[in-house]
C-alpha positions as CSV (number, residue, x, y, z in Angstrom):
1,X,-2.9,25.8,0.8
2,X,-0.6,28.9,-0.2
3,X,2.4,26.7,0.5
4,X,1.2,23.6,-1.3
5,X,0.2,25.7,-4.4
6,X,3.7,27.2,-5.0
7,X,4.9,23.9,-5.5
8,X,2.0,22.4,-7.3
9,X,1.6,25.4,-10.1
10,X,5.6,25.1,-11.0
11,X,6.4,21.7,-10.8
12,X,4.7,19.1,-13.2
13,X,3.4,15.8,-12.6
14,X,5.6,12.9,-14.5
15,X,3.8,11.1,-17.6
16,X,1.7,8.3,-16.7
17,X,1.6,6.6,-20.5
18,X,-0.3,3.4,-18.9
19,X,2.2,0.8,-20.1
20,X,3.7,-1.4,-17.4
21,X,6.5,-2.5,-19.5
22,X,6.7,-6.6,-19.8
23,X,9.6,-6.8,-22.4
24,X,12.3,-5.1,-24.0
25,X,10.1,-3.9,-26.7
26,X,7.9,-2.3,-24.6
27,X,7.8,1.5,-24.0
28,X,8.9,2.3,-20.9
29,X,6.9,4.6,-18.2
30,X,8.1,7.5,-16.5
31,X,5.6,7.0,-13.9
32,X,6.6,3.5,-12.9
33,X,10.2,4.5,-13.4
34,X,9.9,7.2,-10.9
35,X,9.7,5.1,-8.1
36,X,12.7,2.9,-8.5
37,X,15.0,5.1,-10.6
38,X,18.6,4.7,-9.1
39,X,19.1,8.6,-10.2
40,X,15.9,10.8,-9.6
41,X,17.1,13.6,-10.5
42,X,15.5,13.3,-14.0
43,X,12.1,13.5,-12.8
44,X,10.3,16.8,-12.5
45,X,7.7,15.3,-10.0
46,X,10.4,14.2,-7.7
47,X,11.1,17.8,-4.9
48,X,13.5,15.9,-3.0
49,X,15.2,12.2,-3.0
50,X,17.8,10.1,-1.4
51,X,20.4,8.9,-3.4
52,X,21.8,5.5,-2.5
53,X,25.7,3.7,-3.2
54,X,26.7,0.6,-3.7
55,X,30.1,1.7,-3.6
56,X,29.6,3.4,-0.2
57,X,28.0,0.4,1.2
58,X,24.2,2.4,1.6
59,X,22.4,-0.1,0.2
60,X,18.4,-1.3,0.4
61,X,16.2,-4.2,0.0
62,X,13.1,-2.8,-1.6
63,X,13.8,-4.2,-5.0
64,X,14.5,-7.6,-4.0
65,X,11.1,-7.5,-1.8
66,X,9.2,-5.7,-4.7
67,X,10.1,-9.1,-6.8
68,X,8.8,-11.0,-4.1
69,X,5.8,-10.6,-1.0
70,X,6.8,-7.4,0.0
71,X,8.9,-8.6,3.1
72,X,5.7,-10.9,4.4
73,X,3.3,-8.2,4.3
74,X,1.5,-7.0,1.2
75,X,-1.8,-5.0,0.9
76,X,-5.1,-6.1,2.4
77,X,-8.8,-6.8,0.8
78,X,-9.3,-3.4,2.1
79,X,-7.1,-1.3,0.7
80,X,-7.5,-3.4,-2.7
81,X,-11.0,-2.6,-2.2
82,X,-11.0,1.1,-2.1
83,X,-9.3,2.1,-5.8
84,X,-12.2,2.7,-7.9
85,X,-13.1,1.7,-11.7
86,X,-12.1,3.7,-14.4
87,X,-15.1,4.8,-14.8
88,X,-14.8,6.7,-11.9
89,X,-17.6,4.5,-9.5
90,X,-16.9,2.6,-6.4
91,X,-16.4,-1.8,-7.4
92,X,-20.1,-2.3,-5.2
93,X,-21.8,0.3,-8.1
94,X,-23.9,-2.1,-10.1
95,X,-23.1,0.1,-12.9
96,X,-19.1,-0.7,-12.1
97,X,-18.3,-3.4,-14.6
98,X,-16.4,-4.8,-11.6
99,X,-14.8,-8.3,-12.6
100,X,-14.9,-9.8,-9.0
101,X,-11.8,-11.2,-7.1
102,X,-11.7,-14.6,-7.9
103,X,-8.4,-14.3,-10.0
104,X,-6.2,-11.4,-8.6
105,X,-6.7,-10.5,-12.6
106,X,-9.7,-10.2,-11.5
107,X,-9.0,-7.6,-9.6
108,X,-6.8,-5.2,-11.6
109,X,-9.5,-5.2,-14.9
110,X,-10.9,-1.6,-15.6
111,X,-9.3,-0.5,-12.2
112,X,-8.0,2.8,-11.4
113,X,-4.6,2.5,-13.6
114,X,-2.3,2.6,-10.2
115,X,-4.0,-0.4,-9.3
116,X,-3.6,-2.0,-12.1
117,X,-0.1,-0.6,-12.9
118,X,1.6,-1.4,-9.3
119,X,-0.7,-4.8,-7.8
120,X,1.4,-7.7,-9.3
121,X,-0.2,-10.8,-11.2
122,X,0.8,-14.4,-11.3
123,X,3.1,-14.9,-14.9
124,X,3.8,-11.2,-15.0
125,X,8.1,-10.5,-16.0
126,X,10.0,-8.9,-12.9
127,X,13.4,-8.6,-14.2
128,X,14.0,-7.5,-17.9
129,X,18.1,-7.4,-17.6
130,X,20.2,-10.2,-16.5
131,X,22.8,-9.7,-13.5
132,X,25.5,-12.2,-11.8
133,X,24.0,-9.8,-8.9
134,X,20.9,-11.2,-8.6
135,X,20.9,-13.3,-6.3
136,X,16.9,-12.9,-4.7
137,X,15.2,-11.6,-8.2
138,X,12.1,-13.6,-9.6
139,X,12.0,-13.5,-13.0
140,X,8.4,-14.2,-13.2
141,X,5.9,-13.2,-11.0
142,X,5.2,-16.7,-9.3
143,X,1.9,-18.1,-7.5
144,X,1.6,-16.4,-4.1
145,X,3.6,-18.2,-1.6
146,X,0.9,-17.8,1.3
147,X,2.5,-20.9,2.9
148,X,5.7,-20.2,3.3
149,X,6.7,-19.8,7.2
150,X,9.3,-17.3,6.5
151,X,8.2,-13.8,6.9
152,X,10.9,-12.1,4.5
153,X,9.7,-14.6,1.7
154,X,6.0,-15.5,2.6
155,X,3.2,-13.1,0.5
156,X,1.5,-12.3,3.5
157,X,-2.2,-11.4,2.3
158,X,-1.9,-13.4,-0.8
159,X,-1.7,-9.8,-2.8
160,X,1.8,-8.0,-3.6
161,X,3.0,-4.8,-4.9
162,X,5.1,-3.6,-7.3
163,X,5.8,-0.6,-6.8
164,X,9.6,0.5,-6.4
165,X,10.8,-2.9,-8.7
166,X,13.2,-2.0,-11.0
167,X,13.8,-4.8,-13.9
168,X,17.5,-4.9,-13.8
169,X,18.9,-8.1,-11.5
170,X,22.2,-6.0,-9.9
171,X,19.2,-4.7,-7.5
172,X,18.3,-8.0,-6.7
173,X,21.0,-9.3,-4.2
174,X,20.3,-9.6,-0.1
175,X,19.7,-6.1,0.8
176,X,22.1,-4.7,-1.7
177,X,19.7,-2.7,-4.3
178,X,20.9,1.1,-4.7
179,X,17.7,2.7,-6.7
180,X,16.9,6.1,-4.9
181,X,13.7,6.8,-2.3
182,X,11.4,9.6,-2.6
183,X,11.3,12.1,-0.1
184,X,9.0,14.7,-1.4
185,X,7.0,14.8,-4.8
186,X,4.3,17.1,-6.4
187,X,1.5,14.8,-5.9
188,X,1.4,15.1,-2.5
189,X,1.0,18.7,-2.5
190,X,-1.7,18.6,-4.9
191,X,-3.2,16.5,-2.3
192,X,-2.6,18.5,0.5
193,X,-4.0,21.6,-1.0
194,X,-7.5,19.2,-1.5
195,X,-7.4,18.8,1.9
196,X,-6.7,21.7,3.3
197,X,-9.0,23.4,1.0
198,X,-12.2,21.1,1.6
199,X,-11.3,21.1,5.3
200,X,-11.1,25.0,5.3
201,X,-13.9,25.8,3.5
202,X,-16.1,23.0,3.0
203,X,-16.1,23.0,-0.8
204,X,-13.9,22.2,-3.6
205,X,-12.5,25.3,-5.1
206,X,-11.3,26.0,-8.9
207,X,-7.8,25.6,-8.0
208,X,-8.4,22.0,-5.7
209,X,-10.6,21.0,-8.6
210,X,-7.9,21.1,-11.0
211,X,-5.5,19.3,-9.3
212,X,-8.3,16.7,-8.6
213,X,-9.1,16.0,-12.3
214,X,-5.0,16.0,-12.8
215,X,-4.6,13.1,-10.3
216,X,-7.2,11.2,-11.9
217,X,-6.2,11.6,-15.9
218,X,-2.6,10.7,-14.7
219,X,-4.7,7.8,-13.3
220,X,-6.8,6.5,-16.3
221,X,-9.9,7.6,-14.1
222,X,-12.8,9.5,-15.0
223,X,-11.7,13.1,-13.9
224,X,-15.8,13.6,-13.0
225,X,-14.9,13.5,-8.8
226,X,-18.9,14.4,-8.4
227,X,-19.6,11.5,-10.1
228,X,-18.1,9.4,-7.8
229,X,-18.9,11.3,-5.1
230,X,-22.9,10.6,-5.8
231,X,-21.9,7.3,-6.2
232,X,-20.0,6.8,-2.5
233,X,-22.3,4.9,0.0
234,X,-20.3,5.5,3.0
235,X,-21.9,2.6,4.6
236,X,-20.1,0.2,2.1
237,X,-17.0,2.4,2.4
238,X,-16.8,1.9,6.1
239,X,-16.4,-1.6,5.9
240,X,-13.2,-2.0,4.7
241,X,-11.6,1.6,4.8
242,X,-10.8,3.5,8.9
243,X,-10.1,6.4,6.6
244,X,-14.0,6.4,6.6
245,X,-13.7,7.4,10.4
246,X,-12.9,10.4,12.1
247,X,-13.4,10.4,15.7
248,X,-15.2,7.4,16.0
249,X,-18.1,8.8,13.1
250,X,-18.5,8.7,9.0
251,X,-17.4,11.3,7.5
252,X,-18.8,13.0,4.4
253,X,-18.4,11.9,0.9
254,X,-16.6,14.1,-0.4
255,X,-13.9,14.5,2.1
256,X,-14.0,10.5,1.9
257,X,-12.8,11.2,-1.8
258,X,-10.4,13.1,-0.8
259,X,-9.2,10.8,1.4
260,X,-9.2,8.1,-1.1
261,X,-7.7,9.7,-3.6
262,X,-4.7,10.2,-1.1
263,X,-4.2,6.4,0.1
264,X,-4.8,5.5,-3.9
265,X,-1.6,7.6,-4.6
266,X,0.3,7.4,-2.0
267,X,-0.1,3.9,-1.7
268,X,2.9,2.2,-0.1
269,X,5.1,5.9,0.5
270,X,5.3,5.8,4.2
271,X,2.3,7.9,4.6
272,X,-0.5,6.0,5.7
273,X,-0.5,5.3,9.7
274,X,0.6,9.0,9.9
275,X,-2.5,9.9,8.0
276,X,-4.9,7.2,10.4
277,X,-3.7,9.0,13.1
278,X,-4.2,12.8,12.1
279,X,-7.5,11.9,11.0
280,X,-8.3,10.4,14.0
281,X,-9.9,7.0,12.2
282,X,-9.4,4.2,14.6
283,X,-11.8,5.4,17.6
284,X,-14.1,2.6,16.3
285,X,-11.5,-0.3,16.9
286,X,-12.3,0.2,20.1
287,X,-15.7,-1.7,20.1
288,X,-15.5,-2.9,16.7
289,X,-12.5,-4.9,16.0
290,X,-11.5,-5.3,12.6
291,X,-10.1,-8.9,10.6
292,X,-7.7,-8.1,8.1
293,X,-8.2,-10.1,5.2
294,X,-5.7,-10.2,2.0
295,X,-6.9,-12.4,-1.3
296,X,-10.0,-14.8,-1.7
297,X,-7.8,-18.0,-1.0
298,X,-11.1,-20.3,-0.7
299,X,-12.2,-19.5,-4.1
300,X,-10.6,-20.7,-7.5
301,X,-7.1,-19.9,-6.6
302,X,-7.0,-22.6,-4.0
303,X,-6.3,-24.7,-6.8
304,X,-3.2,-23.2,-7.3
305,X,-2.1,-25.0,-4.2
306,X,-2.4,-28.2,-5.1
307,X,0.3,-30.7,-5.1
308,X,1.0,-32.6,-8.4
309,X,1.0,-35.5,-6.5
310,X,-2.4,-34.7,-5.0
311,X,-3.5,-33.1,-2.0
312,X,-2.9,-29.5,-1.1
313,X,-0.2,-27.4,0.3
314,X,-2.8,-25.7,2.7
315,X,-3.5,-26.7,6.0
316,X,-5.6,-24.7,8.6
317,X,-7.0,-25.1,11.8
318,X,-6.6,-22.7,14.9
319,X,-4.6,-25.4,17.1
320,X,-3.2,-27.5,14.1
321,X,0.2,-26.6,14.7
322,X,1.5,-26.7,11.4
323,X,-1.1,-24.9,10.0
324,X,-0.3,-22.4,7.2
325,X,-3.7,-20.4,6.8
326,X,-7.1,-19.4,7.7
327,X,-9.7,-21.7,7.7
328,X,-12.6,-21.2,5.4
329,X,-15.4,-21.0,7.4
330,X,-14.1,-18.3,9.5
331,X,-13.8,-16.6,5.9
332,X,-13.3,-17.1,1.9
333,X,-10.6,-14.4,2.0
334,X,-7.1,-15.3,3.4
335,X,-7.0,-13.9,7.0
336,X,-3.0,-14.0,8.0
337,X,-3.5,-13.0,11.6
338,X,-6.0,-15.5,12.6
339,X,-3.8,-19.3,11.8
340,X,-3.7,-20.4,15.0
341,X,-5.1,-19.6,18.2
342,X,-1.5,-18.1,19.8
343,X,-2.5,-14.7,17.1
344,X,-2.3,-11.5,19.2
345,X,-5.3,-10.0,16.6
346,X,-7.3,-13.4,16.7
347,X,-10.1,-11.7,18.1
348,X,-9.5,-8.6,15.1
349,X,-7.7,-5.3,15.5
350,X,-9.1,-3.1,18.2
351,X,-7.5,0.3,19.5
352,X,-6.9,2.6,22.3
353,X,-6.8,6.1,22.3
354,X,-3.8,6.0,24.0
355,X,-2.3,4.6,20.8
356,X,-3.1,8.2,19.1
357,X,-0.1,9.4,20.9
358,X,4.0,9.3,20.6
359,X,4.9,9.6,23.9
360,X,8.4,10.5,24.7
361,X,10.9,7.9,25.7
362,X,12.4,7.3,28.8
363,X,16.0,7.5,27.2
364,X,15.2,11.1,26.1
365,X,14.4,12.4,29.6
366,X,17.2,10.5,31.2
367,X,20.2,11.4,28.4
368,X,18.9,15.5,29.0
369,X,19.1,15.1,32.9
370,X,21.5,16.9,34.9
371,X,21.1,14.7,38.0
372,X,23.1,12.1,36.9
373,X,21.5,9.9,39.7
374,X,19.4,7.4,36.6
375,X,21.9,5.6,34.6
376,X,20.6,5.4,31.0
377,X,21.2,1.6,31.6
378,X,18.5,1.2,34.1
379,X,15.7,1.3,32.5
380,X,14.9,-0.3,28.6
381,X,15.4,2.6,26.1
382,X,12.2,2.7,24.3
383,X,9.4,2.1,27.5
384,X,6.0,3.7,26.2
C-alpha cells in the first residue's frame, strides 16, 4: 500500500476523452494512444516502457494482429461479460439498459467506455495513414473470420481487440511493427493499493476510494462502486468469471469489484493468469469444467456467413472433418475448443492444483551441477 501510493499520488492518469478516432478529423485520444505509441515517453501514466527499432531489427507483431483476430485468440463471452454498464450495474441488472449480444454492437452500447473503446466492430477504420509497409493491415474492420483454419489469421472467439493498433500501415508488415510495450503504468498501482487495502483491512479506505472513483470517471462509469457492489449477485458472476473463486469458494462482492475493476483495466497487459493464480481461482475446474465460449454465432450474425451464391461458410459436427465451428445445439455462442471430437478441452477446462505451481526445470538443476555426470542433452529442457 505505502509503495503503490508513492507512485499513485505523483504520477497522473492519461486523459481518457472517450473518442476512438475513426478519421482524420477526429480528435485523437491519449488513452488509446498510450498503448501503441512508438515513443512513450510522452505519457505521464506510462513508469516504465520498452522502446522498439526498426532499424535495429527489434521488431513486433501486435499491430498487425490488433488489425486482425488477435493471433487466433481473442476474448471470451466471459470476459466480455464481466465489464459493466455505464451506469455502473452488472449487464444481468434489469435496471442495466443492456442491449444484448446479438450484434457485437450489441455488445459495446452503454458499456464501460474500455469496452467500448478497445472491443472492435465489423466496418469500424483500422488504418488512418497509408504505408508501402503494410503489408498485413485491414483497413476496415471485416466480418469475423471464425472459419479460417489458420490460427495467426482466424478470430478465434468471434470477438477481437483493439487495443495496442496504431492507424498508421508501416506497423503493419509480418512481424515488423516498432510501437513501444508498457512495462509499468499508474493504473496498476492504483489497483494494487485497492487490493491490498481491502485485503488488509476489509474495507475501502479514503485513499483506495479515490483511486476507485478515478478508474471509473477515466472509464465513463458511474464512480458510485457501492452501487455496483449492491447490485453484484455473485451467483451470476460465477458463471462466467474464476476471478469469482478463491480457493475453490465465492468470494465477497466487494473484493469481486475489485477484482473486476483490475481484469477491466488491465485487460489484455499480460496480467491475467498471473492474477488466476495468486488468487487461487481455478480450484473449481477441478469438478466443474468450464466451456469457453466467444460470440453468439447461432444468432443473427450467422447470416454474415452466408455465401452469395447460397449456402453457408459454416460447417460443424464433432467428427465432420472439415468442420469449422461449434454446433448449435451444444450452444448459441461460438465454442472454439469443442469442433471436433480430437479437442483436448472437449469435455471443458478442468484444473489441477498442481498447475498452481512453476516448478523448476530440469535444465536449471543440471546447468548449476558440479557433477558433470548428466549431460544437459539427456533429458528435454523444459520437463515439468
Amino acid at each position: 500500500m505505502e509503495s503503490a501510493k508513492q507512485v499513485a499520488d505523483n504520477i497522473p492518469l492519461v486523459e481518457n476523452n472517450g473518442v476512438l478516432q475513426q478519421t482524420l478529423s477526429d480528435p485523437t485520444n491519449p488513452y488509446f494512444d498510450m498503448f501503441s505509441a512508438e515513443d512513450m515517453s510522452g505519457f505521464s501514466e506510462v513508469l516504465l516502457w520498452r522502446q522498439y527499432s526498426k532499424g535495429l531489427g527489434l521488431t513486433h507483431g501486435v499491430v498487425q494482429q490488433a488489425q486482425l483476430g488477435n493471433d487466433g485468440v481473442g476474448p471470451t463471452r466471459g470476459m466480455v461479460n464481466t465489464f459493466l454498464m455505464k451506469n455502473g450495474l452488472p449487464i444481468y441488472n434489469a435496471s442495466s439498459t443492456y442491449a444484448g449480444d446479438d450484434e457485437i454492437s450489441q455488445v459495446r452500447e452503454n458499456r464501460d467506455g474500455r469496452l467500448w473503446l478497445f472491443l472492435k466492430e465489423p466496418g469500424q477504420t483500422n488504418i488512418l495513414y497509408d504505408s508501402p509497409e503494410n503489408t498485413h493491415g485491414t483497413r476496415i474492420e471485416p466480418v469475423p473470420d471464425i472459419t479460417n483454419g489458420s490460427a495467426g489469421w482466424q478470430y478465434g472467439t468471434g470477438y477481437a481487440l483493439r487495443k495496442g493498433l496504431n492507424y498508421d500501415g508501416k506497423h503493419c508488415g509480418n512481424f515488423l511493427g516498432y510501437t513501444g510495450s508498457i512495462t509499468f503504468r499508474t493504473a496498476e498501482a492504483y489497483l494494487n493499493y485497492m487490493e491490498a487495502c481491502y485485503e488488509k483491512t476489509g474495507t475501502i479506505d479514503n485513499v483506495a476510494s479515490n483511486y476507485w472513483k478515478q478508474l471509473r470517471s477515466r472509464a465513463f462509469v458511474d464512480d458510485d462502486y457501492n452501487k455496483t457492489i449492491a447490485a453484484t449477485d455473485m451467483g451470476e458472476e460465477a458463471k462466467f468469471d474464476w476471478g469469482a473463486y478463491s480457493a475453490g469458494k465465492l468470494i465477497d462482492p466487494v473484493l469481486y469489484n475489485i477484482r473486476r475493476e483490475r481484469s477491466s483495466e488491465l485487460m489484455a497487459e499480460g496480467f491475467r493468469y498471473m492474477d488466476l493464480k495468486r488468487w487461487r481461482s481455478m480450484d473449481q475446474l477441478i469438478t466443474t469444467p468450464y466451456h469457453i465460449e466467444g460470440f453468439k454465432l447461432w444468432g443473427p450474425m450467422q447470416a454474415w456467413y452466408d455465401k452469395p451464391e447460397g449456402g453457408t461458410l459454416l460447417i460443424y459436427g464433432l467428427n465432420d472433418p472439415v468442420a469449422n465451428v461449434s454446433a448449435p445445439p451444444i450452444s448459441s455462442y461460438l465454442r472454439p475448443y469443442e469442433i471436433n471430437s480430437k479437442s483436448l478441452v472437449l469435455d471443458g477446462y478442468k484444473w489441477s492444483m498442481a498447475h498452481y505451481l512453476a516448478p523448476i526445470a530440469i535444465q536449471h538443476f543440471l546447468i548449476t551441477s558440479t557433477g558433470g555426470e548428466i549431460s544437459n542433452y539427456d533429458y528435454p529442457h523444459d520437463v515439468r
